[in-house]
Phi, psi and omega in degrees: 000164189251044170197114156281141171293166205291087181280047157078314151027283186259015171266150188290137163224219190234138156286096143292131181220112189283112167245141194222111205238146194242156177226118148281094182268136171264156173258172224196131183242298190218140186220115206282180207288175208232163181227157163330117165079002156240119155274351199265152171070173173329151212199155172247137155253119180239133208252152178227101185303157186284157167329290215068028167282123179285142159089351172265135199251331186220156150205128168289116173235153192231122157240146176210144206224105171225157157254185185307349174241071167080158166332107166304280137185185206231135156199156168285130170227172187211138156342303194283337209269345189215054149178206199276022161071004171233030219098306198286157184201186177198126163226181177202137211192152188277165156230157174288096186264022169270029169227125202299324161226222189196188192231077170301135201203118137252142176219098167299129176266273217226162152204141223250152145248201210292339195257001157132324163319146200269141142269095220259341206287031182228196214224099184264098250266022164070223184273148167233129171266184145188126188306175155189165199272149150237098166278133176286315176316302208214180195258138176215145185281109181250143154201163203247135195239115179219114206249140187243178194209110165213170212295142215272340187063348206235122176274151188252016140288331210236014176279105184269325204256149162285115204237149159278349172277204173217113163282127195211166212227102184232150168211141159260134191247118146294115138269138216253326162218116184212282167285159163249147229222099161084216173289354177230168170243192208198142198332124181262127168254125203235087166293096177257143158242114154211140171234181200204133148244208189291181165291133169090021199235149172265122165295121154218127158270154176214106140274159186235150204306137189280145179248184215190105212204102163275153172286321162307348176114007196260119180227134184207103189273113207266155211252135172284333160239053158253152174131176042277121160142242132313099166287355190080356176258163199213100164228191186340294189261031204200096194276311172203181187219154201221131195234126215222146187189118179197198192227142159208126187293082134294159184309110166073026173202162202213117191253162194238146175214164194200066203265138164237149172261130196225095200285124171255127157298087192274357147337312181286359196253342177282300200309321192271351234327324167313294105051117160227102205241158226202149147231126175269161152171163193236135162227143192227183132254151146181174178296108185062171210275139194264149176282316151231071178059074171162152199316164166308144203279140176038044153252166159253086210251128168273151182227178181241104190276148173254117169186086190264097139000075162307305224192113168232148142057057187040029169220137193294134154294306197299157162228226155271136187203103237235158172006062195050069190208117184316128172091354179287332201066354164224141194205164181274142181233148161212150198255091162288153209307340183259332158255111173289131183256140164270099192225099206275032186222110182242140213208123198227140170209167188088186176027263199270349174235331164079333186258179179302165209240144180214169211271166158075326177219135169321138184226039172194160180264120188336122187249129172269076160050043209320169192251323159250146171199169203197127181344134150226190223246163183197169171188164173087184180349140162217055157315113147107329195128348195295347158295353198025056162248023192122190185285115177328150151227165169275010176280182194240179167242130167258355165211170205289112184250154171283120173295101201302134167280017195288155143088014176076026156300144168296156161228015158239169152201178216205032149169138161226165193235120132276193194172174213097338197056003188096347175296310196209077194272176206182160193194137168225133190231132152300134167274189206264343190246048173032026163286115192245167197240132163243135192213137179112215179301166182196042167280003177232035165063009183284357166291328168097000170245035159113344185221155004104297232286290219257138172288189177228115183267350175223163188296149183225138165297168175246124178344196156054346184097358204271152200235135177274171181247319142225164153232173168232115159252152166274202193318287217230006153217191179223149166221172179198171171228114176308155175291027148238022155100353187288135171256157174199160200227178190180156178096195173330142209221358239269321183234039168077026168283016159267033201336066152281352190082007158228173184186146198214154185257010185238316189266155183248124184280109192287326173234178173338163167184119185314112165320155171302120178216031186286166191272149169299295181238175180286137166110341216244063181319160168243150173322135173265316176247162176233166144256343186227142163223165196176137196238110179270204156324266199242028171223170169237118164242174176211112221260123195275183173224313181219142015299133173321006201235355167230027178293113139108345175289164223231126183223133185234152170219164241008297155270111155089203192284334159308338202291310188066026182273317156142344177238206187224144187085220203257110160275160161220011182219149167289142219226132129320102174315138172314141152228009169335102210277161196287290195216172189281358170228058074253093239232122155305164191299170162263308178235178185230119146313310182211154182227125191220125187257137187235250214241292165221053186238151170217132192253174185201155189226100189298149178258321184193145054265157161346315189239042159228021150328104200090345170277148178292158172211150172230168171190151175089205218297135173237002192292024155231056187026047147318320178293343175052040192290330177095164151117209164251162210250323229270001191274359167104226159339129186268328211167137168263358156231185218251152174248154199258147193269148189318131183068010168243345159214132190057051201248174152302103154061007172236188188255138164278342195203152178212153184245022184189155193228108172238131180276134178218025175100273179252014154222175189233139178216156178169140191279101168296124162284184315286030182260342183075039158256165200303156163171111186247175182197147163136209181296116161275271290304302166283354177103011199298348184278357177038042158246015179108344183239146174224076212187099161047174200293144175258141144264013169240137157321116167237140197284136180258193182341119184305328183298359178273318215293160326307148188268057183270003171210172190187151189178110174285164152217168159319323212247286202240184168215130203221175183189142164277067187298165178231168197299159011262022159278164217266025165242014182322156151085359170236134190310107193267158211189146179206179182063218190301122197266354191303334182251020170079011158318306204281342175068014175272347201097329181310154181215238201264339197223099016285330178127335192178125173254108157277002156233156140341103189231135173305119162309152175290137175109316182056081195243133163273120179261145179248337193219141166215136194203116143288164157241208164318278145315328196209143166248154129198194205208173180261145148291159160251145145336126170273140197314152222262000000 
């Protein structure tokens, strides 16, 4: 969608601050009310933990102790006068013991602050009883865990300081055009949550499912833990519903969000005039996770309750409705020790795991910072927008345009991606605090916010909150990996490349969506995490990291012979590359270093067995020799497994081992041990081979020019190829370019005419880079920063 939902920004919440007041009743038969300083005979002692509400100096409490034959007695107290002058306090008092239990009562009056001043701004959660026996004998402990809720002040763009309670924030928002209802969009109920705590602390948010309840008999309980995106539910007056959950890192503290979306049809509702619908819903916060869904057992616990009016008398009603604002419906609530509220979905991020949130369990590892990032730059083709330098032309760019900062665009980055294939380019970049942006086509939804409609001529966030480690893009999608390795896809769906077990020629998965990591049979995992990922036209492979019993193994889903399975056609779950040995003296890789996917080829670099460490293997399409295998190219499929490339084991004058791989639809390049040189194979037709020739297919690794060499990054297409050398050669760290010039790829200034550079030619600008990565059509690259 081209409007991400709401994150909260300008809303008001609650301070949680956990308290804990303990009652000793002693025993006692009739006693007059007790005063300042009487201690003797039976006695009730009662203890009160401090607030912890920063800024707070005092707090006033009225206990009161009565039994079935009336009030025992009540008295007013303060902090400063009987505890530590910050909530907490310690007092004493009889109880009725000639009735077996007896009735305990607190209530917080007031509170003071440090300057002296009432504090009016919480929320009070009035009298909390509780019975307890009064023993003539002994003494008995009742105790009270009592959490306030006061208003938090604080916007959570500009929150700089470190705090220990968790400040949270709710709203429900009527939007007027938001999910889309067909080809348009169409009025939205936008459910927000967000909260934040201290540094080094885990958020867990917990709802319990919002309903969405007509007078006509139509009820639609939306489930919180499906999405990210489109949950797939619906019904009469409900085109669709959408679920949004993440993270964002500010200094020393990690706010967690949770937005649900509820597309209302409101066409159905004019048929009716009669017609009245209502949305509910509950939500809480705290520091780390409740054990079974529900408030802490005998607490007093605040939630934040929902139950907004939508729809009187066949007409929307909702507006804005915002925090603890008289009349809004949503408002701070509290769950007493004897009524428990259930809110049974839970959602935890910051402090121990830090990465984006997922319901019931984390699902990333504490995000570090990419350590660079830098302006970036694109040239060649701008179909769809894929330069994101603005409203797309038809002009090609022949050097390196700045990608526009316009419009609260980043204006560094610390990775960018292309995609497409030359069918349908498209582009996504990481910031440097792992947010990512998309720009170029999105007729299958691979931008990834939700929509269809529009291609993106300037970078757009990408749905769901999630914050990345990589991505990958194909043809007509994308994937990625959180830093703690979780994968999840989005776009075209047609041959299962979100590899969930489904797949469609029509409908598109518009934001993130976990891959599949149910086990192929019991006993049998499927990867819970990767370390690596890599998106060919219409499949996904992945290099797994846990279970610890399948690190390093190699898994692909969706189309055809990219697969490596060993067959031809559709995965629709990820599936385990052959590792099937050839012959007893060449055993295919077991695990892989790296994997790398081109249009319908997937190249590889083996981790083991030992003695075939570092050699290539492809697999799937060869009709420009891409797999380099030697021998001829023209049969089209090389293998449905993977084959080891010509010379990389026990070859002539070409490398045995290599440390890096790039697929690039119809040639392959990759960085040779142990010298760091060039080396491509495949279609020349254009010089794509960067030896001087332009003339039909190579099937041998071939070297390319020296003048790039040592070689520290290099990235194919079909059409052209660039690489970054490192020292000591004396252009190190700036970009080189070779092959087809029509479309202004190679960044030299070359155009149409001759038409294709067989050699290694300095992109315009001599720029130091930090990232260089192409497509079909279009490179691009990172600046590096200039020295302090």
């Amino acid at each position: 969608m081209n409007q991400t939902l709401p994150t909260l920004g300008a809303a008001r919440g609650a301070l949680v601050s956990l308290s804990s007041l303990w009652l000793a009743v002693g025993a006692c038969a009739e006693a007059p009310p007790p005063s300042a300083g009487d201690v003797a005979g039976a006695r009730v002692a009662i203890a009160v933990a401090p607030l912890s509400l920063p800024g707070v100096a005092d707090a006033t409490w009225t206990l009161t102790v009565s039994s079935p034959g009336g009030e025992v007695w009540t008295k007013t107290v303060t902090s400063s006068g009987y505890g530590d002058g910050a909530g907490g306090l310690a007092y004493v008092g009889p109880c009725d013991a000639s009735y077996a239990t007896n009735t305990v009562t607190v209530e917080l009056i007031d509170l003071t602050a440090d300057g002296g001043g009432a504090i009016t701004d919480f929320r009070n959660p009035g009298p909390v009883s509780k019975t307890a026996p009064c023993d003539p004998n002994g003494d008995t402990a009742v105790g009270f865990d009592i959490t306030v809720a006061r208003a938090a002040n604080q916007g959570f763009f500009d929150v700089a300081v470190s705090f220990d309670d968790v400040f949270c924030s709710a709203k429900l928002d009527c939007v007027p055009e938001l999910l889309f209802n067909g080809a348009a969009r169409d009025t939205t109920l936008v459910l927000a949550f967000a909260c934040a705590s201290g540094e080094g602390t885990a958020t867990t948010l917990h709802m319990a499912a919002p309903k969405l309840t007509c007078s006509d008999g139509t009820e639609l309980v939306v489930d919180p833990t499906l999405g990210p995106g489109n949950t797939g539910e619906s019904n009469a007056h409900v085109y669709q519903v959408a679920s949004y959950r993440g993270r964002e890192a500010f200094s020393g503290l990690e706010k967690c969000y949770w937005n649900t979306a509820i597309g209302v049809d409101a066409t159905t509702f004019t048929a009716n005039s009669g017609v009245t619908c209502s949305v509910t819903a509950k939500v809480s916060a705290s520091v780390g996770a409740w054990d079974d869904g529900q408030t802490p057992e005998g607490a007093v616990w605040p939630f934040i309750d929902v139950d907004v009016p939508v729809v009187a008398d066949g007409a929307l009603v909702c507006a804005s409705h915002a925090l603890d604002v008289d009349g809004s419906g949503v408002a701070t609530d509290y769950a007493l020790p004897d009524a428990r509220e259930t809110l049974d979905v839970g959602m935890s991020c910051g402090g121990c795991d830090g990465g984006p949130c997922a319901p019931a369990v984390a699902t990333g590892a504490p995000v570090t910072p990419f350590a660079t990032e830098g302006a970036g730059w694109s040239w060649g083709a701008d179909e769809g927008g894929a330069l994101g330098n603005g409203p797309a032309e038809t002009t090609n760019k022949l050097t390196p345009v700045a990608i526009t900062t316009a419009g609260g665009v980043p204006a560094t980055w610390s990775r960018i991606y292309p995609g497409g294939n030359g069918i349908a380019p498209f582009a996504c970049g990481l910031t440097a605090d792992h947010v990512a942006w998309c720009w170029g086509k999105n007729d299958y939804g691979q931008g990834g916010d939700g929509a269809t409609t529009d291609d993106h001529e300037s970078p757009v966030p990408l749905s769901g909150g999630l914050v990345w480690q990589e991505l990958t893009l194909g043809g007509y999608h994308a994937c990625g990996l959180t830093p703690g390795g979780v994968a999840y896809c989005w776009g075209g769906n047609q041959y299962g490349q979100m590899g969930d077990g489904t797949k469609s020629t029509t409908d598109r998965v518009l934001s993130p969506t976990p891959v599949s990591t149910a086990e192929i049979a019991p006993g049998s995992p499927r990867p819970l995490t990767y370390r690596r990922i890599t998106a060919s036209r219409d499949a996904t492979c992945g290099v797994a990291e846990t279970p610890a019993s399948l690190a390093g193994t190699a898994w692909c889903w969706g189309a055809s012979g990219a697969l490596g399975i060993g067959v031809w056609g559709e995965s629709l779950y990820p599936t385990p590359v052959d590792v099937s040995d050839l012959s007893e003296t060449e055993p295919r890789p077991h695990t892989w270093l790296q994997l790398d996917a081109g249009t319908y080829s997937v190249c590889g670099i083996a981790a083991t067995p030992a003695s075939i460490a570092g050699t290539a293997w492809c697999w799937g399409a060869n009709d420009y020799c891409q797999a380099g295998k030697g021998g001829l190219c023209s049969g089209g499929l090389v293998s449905s497994t993977p084959v080891a490339t010509a010379g990389s084991v026990n070859g002539v004058d070409r490398p045995l081992t290599y440390r890096s791989i790039d697929q690039g639809g119809e040639v392959t390049c990759a960085i040779a041990e142990p010298d760091g040189s060039a080396w491509c194979w495949g279609y020349n037709g254009s010089g794509q081979l960067g030896n001087g020739e332009h003339v039909g297919k190579v099937n041998l690794p071939t070297p390319v020019n020296t003048v790039v060499n040592p070689v520290r990054s290099i990235s194919a297409s079909g059409n052209h190829v660039c690489a970054i050398p490192e020292a000591p050669n004396a252009n190190a760290g700036k970009a080189y370019c070779w092959g087809y010039t029509g479309y202004g790829a190679v960044g030299t200034g070359a155009g149409s005419s001759p038409g294709y550079s067989a050699y290694p030619g300095l992109v315009s600008g001599q720029r130091q880079l930090l990232w260089l990565l192409v497509n079909q059509h279009t490179s691009y690259a990172i600046e590096a920063p200039a020295a302090p």
